[in-house]
N, CA and C atoms as a LAMMPS dump frame, in Angstrom:
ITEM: TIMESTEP
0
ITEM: NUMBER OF ATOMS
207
ITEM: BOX BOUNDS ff ff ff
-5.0000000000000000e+02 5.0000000000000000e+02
-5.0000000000000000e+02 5.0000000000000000e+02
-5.0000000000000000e+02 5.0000000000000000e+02
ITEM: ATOMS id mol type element x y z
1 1 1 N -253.634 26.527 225.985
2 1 2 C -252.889 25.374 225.518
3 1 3 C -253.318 24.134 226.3
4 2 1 N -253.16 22.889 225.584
5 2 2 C -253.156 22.033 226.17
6 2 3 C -252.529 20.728 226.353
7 3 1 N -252.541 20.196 227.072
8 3 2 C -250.937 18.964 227.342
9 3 3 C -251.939 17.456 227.018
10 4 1 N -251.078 16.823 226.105
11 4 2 C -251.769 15.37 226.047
12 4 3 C -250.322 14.831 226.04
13 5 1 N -250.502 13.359 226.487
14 5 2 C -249.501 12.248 226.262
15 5 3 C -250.412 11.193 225.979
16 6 1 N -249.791 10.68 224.98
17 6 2 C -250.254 9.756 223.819
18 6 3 C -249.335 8.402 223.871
19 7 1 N -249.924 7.352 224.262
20 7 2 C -249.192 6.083 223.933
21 7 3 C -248.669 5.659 222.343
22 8 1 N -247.441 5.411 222.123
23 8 2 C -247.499 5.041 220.822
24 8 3 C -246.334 3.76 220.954
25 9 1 N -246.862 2.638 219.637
26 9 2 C -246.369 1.683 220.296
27 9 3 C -245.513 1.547 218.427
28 10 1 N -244.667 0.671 218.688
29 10 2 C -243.785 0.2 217.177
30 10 3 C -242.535 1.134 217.247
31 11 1 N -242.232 1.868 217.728
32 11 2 C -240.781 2.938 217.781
33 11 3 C -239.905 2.121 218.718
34 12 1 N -238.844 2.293 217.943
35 12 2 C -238.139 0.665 218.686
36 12 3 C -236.384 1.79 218.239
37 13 1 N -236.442 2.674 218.334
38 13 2 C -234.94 3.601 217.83
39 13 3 C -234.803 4.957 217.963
40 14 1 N -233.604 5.493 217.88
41 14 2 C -233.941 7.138 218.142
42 14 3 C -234.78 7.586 216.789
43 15 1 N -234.459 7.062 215.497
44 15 2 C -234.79 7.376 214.211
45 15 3 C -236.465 7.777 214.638
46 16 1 N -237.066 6.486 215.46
47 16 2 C -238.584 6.722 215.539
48 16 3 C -238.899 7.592 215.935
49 17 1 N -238.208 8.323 217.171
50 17 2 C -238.491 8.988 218.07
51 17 3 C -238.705 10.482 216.958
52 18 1 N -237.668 10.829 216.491
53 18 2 C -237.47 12.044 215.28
54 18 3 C -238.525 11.897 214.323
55 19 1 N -239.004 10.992 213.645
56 19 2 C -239.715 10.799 212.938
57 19 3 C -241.088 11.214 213.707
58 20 1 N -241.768 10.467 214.207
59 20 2 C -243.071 11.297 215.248
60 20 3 C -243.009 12.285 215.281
61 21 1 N -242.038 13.395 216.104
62 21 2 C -241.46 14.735 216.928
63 21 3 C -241.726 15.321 215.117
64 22 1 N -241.206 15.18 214.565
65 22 2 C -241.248 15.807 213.064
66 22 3 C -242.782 16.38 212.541
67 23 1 N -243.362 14.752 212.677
68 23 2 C -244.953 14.565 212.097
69 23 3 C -245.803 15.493 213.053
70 24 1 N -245.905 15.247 214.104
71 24 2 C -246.747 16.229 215.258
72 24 3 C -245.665 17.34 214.955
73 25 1 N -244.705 18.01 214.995
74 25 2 C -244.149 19.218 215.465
75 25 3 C -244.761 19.961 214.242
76 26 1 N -244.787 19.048 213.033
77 26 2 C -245.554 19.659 211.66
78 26 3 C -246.664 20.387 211.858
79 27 1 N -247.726 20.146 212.953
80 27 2 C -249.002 20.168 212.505
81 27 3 C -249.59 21.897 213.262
82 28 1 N -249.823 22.514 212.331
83 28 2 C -250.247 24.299 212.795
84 28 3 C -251.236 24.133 214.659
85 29 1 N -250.515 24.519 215.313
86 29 2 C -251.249 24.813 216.666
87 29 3 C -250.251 23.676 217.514
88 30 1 N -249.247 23.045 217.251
89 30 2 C -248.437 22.522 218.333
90 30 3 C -247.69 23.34 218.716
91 31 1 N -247.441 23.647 220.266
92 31 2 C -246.347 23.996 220.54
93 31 3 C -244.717 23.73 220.967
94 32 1 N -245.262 22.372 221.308
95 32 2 C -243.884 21.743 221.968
96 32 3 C -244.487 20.417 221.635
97 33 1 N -243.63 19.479 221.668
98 33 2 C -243.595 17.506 221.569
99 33 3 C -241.89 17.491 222.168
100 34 1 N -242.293 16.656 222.997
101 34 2 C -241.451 15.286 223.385
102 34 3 C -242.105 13.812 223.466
103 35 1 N -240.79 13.074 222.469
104 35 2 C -241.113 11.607 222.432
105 35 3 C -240.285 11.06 223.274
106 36 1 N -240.364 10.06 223.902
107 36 2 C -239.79 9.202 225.226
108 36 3 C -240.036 7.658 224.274
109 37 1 N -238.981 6.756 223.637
110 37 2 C -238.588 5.835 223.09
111 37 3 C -238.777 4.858 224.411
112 38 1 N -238.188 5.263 225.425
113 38 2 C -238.235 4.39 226.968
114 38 3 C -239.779 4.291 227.369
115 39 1 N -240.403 5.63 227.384
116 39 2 C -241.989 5.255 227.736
117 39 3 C -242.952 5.079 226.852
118 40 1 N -242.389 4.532 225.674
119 40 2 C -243.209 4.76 224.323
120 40 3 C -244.142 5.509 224.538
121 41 1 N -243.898 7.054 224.293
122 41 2 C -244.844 8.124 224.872
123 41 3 C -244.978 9.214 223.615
124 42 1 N -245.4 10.21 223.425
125 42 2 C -245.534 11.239 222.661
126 42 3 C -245.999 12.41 223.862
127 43 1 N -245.673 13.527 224.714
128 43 2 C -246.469 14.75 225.254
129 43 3 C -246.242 15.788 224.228
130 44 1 N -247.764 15.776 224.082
131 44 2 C -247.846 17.575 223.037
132 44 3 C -248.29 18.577 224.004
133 45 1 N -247.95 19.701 223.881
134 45 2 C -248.605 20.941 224.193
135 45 3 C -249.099 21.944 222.875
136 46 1 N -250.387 21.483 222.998
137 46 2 C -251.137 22.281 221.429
138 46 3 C -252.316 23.155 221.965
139 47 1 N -252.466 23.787 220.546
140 47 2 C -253.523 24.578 221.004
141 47 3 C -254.967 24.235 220.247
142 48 1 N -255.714 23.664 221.341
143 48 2 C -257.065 22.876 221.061
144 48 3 C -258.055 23.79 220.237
145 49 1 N -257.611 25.202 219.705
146 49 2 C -258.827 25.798 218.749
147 49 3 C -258.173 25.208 217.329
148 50 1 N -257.119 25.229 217.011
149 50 2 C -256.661 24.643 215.904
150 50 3 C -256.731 22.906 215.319
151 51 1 N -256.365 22.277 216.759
152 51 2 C -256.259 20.517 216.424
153 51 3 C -256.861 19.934 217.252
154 52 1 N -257.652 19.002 217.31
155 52 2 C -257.301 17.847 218.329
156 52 3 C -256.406 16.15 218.391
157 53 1 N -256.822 15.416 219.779
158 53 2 C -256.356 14.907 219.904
159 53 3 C -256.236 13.62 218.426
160 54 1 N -257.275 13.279 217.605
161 54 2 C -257.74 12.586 216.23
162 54 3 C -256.288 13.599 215.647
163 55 1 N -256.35 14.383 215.589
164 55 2 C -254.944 15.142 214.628
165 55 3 C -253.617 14.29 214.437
166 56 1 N -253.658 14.805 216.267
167 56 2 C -252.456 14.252 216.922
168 56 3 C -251.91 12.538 216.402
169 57 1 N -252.563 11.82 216.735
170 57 2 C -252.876 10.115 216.665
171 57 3 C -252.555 10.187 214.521
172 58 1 N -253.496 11.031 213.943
173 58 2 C -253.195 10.466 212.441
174 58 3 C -251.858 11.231 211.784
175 59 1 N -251.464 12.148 212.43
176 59 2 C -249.9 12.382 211.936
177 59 3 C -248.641 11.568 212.392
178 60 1 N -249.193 11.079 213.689
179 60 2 C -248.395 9.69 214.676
180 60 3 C -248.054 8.644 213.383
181 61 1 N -249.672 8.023 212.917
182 61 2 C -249.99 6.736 212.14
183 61 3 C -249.555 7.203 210.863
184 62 1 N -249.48 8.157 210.39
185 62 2 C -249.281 8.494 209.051
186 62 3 C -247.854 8.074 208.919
187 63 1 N -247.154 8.073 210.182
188 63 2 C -245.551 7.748 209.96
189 63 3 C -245.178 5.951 210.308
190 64 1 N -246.48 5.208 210.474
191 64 2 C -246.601 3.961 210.649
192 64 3 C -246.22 3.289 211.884
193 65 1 N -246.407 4.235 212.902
194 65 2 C -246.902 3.645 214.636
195 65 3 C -248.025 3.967 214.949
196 66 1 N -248.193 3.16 216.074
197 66 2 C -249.402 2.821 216.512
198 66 3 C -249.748 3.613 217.663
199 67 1 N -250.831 4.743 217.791
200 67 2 C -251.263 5.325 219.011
201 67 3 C -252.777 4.418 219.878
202 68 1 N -252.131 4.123 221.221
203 68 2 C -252.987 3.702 221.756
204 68 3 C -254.125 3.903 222.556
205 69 1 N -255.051 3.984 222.435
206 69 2 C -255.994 4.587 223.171
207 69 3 C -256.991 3.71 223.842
């Protein structure tokens, strides 16, 4: 497994926070997400034979925030 934290910027509510956690928790090979609204943050623990980090970032944007890199 592996741990990323991902900047994501435009989540301004708890609503955002659920919305992200939803989109990544969706995606086959995550194991865990926490979003932090305070550190505009995303940490996944996934498993890198299934996704990477490009995964991560377009299920973020697909919900219309911004991952920063």
């Amino acid at each position: 497994m592996t741990s990323k934290t991902l900047k994501v910027e435009g989540m301004s509510c708890h609503h955002c926070t659920q919305a992200v956690t939803r989109a990544v928790g969706a995606l086959a090979g995550v194991e865990h997400v926490e979003v932090s609204l305070q550190k505009k943050a995303a940490e996944v623990r996934y498993d890198e034979s299934l996704l990477g980090e490009a995964d991560l970032a377009a299920a973020i944007e697909g919900e219309g925030y911004t991952v920063v890199r």
